[in-house]
C-alpha positions in Angstrom: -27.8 -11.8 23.4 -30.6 -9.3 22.1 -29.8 -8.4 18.5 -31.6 -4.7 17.3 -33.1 -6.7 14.7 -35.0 -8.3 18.2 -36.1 -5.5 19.7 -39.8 -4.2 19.1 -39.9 -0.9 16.4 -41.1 2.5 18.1 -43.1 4.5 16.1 -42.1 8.0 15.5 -45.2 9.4 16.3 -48.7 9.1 18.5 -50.9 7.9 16.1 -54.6 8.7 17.9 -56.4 5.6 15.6 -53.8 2.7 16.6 -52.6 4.3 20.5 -56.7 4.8 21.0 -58.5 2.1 19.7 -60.6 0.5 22.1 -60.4 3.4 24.9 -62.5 6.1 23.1 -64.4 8.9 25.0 -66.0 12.5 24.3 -63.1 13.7 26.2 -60.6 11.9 23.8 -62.4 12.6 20.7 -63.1 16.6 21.5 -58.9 16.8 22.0 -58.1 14.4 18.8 -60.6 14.5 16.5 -61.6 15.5 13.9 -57.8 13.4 12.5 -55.6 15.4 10.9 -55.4 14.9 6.8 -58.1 12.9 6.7 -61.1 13.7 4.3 -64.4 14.8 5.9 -65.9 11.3 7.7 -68.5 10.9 10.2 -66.6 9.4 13.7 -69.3 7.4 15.7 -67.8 5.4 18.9 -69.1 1.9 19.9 -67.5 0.6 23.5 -64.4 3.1 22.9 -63.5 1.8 19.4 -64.0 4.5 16.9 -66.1 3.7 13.6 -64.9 6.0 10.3 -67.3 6.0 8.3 -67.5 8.3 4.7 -70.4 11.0 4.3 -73.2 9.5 1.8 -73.5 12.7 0.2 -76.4 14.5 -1.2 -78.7 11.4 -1.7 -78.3 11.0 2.6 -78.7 14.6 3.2 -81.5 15.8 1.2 -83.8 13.6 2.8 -82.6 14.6 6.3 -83.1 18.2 5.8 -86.4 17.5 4.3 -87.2 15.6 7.1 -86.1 18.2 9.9 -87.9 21.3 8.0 -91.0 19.0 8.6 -89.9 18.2 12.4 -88.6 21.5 13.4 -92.6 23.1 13.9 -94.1 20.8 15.9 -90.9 19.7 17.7 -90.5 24.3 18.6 -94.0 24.2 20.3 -93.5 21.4 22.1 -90.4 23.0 23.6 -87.4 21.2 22.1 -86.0 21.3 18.7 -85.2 19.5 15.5 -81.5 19.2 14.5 -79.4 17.4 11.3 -76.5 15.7 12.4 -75.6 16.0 16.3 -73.0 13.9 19.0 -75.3 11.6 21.1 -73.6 10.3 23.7 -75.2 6.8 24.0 -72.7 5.7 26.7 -69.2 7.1 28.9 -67.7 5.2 25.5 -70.1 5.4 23.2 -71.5 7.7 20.9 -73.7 8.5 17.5 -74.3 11.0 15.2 -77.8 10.4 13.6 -78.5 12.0 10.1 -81.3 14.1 12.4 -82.5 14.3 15.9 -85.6 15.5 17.9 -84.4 16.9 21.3 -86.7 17.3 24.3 -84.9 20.8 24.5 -83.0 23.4 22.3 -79.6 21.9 22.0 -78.1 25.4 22.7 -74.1 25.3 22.4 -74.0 21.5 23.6 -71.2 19.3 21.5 -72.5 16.3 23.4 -76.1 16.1 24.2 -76.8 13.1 26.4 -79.1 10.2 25.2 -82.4 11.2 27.9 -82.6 14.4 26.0 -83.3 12.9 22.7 -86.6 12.4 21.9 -86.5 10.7 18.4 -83.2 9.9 16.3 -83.1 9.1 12.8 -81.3 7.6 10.0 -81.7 8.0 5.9 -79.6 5.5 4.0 -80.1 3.5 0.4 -80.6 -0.3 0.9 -76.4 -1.0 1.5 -76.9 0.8 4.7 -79.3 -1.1 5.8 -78.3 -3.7 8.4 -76.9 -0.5 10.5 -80.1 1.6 9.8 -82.4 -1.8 10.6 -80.3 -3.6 13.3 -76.9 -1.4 15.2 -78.4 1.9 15.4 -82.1 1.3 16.4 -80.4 -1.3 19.0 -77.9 1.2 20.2 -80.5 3.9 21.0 -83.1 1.2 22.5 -80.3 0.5 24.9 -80.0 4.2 25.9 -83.5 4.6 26.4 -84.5 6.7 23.2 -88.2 6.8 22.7 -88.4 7.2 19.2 -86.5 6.1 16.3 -87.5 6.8 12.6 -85.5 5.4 9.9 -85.7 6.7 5.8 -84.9 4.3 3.0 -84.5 6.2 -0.1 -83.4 4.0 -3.5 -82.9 6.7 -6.8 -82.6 3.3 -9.1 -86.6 2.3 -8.6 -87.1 5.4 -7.3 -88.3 4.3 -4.1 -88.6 6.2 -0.4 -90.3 4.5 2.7 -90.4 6.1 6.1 -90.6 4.1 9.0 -91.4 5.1 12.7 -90.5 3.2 15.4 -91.6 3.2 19.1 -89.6 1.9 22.4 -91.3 -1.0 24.3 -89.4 -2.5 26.8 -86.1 -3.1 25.3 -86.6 -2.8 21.6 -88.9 -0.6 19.3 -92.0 -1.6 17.5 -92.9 -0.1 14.3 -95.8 2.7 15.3 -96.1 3.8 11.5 -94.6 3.4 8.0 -95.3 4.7 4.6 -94.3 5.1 1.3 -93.9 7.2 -1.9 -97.1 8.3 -2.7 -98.8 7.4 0.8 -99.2 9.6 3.2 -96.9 8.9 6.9 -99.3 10.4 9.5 -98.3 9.9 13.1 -100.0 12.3 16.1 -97.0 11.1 18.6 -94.7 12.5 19.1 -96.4 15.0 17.8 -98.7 15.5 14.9 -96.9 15.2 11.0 -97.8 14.2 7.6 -96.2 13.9 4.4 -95.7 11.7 1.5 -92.3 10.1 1.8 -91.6 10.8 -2.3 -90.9 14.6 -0.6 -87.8 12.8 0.2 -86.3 12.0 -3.2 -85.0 15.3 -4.9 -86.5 16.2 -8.1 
């Protein structure tokens, strides 16, 4: 005989991180997310499970705004555009949201732009974030194909800031050019830029 104290507890309520977890799409996140009471996070997607992750504030997003004013001109004349965070749909499960983005075209009203449209994606991080700037996200875009990846280390305890470009041959990327404070990065491809990567530590 099957005593209640047997029987498997129901939960009162869908709960979209536990019912979902491993079965993740665009679709799924544009009807659930962003989740209810939760504080302002940045939802990436690797083979439908969902990775929360907390915004790393103004020491993350300075540099990335610095680094898409410097983007945005040449990226306009060659007929796309430069963008801070956007969805990139890697995979039909998978997805990233880069600290910045060079698209091969203006990104218009798109939620989810599609990996062959990005040209470049980028990542600005202190040292902890390393192993995902250095290792999961170049990988991730490799995989879909994205020519260009350019990663920004920025340390305020040296103070340190070193930019690194990164070019897709065969399956991974090589580095094409890296510089840092007080050096100048200078790259004519994609498309012509220089600057000295200490532009990227806020005064």
């Amino acid at each position: 005989m099957t005593t209640d104290a047997a029987l498997p507890r129901e939960r009162a309520e869908f709960d979209p991180l536990i019912d979902l977890y491993g079965v993740w799409t665009p679709e799924l996140a544009d009807r659930y997310l962003p989740i209810h009471g939760m504080p302002p996070v940045k939802y990436e997607c690797l083979n439908g499970k969902l990775l929360v992750s907390p915004h790393l504030g103004a020491a993350n997003s300075h540099p990335a705004c610095t680094i898409v004013a410097r983007l945005r001109p040449p990226a306009r004349d060659r007929g796309g555009g430069a963008y801070t965070t956007l969805n990139i749909r890697l995979a039909p499960d998978s997805w990233m949201q880069p600290d910045f983005a060079v698209l091969r075209e203006p990104a218009g009203d798109q939620v989810w732009i599609p990996a062959h449209q990005v040209l470049l994606a980028g990542e600005c991080g202190p040292p902890s974030t390393r192993r995902a700037d250095r290792i999961d996200k170049p990988a991730r875009c490799a995989e879909a194909g994205v020519e260009f990846f350019m990663r920004a280390e920025i340390s305020y305890a040296q103070p340190h800031a070193q930019v690194s470009l990164l070019r897709l041959k065969d399956t991974g990327y090589e580095v094409h050019v890296e510089a840092s404070a007080g050096a100048r990065f200078e790259t004519e491809i994609p498309f012509p830029i220089s600057f000295d990567p200490a532009e990227l530590l806020e005064e």
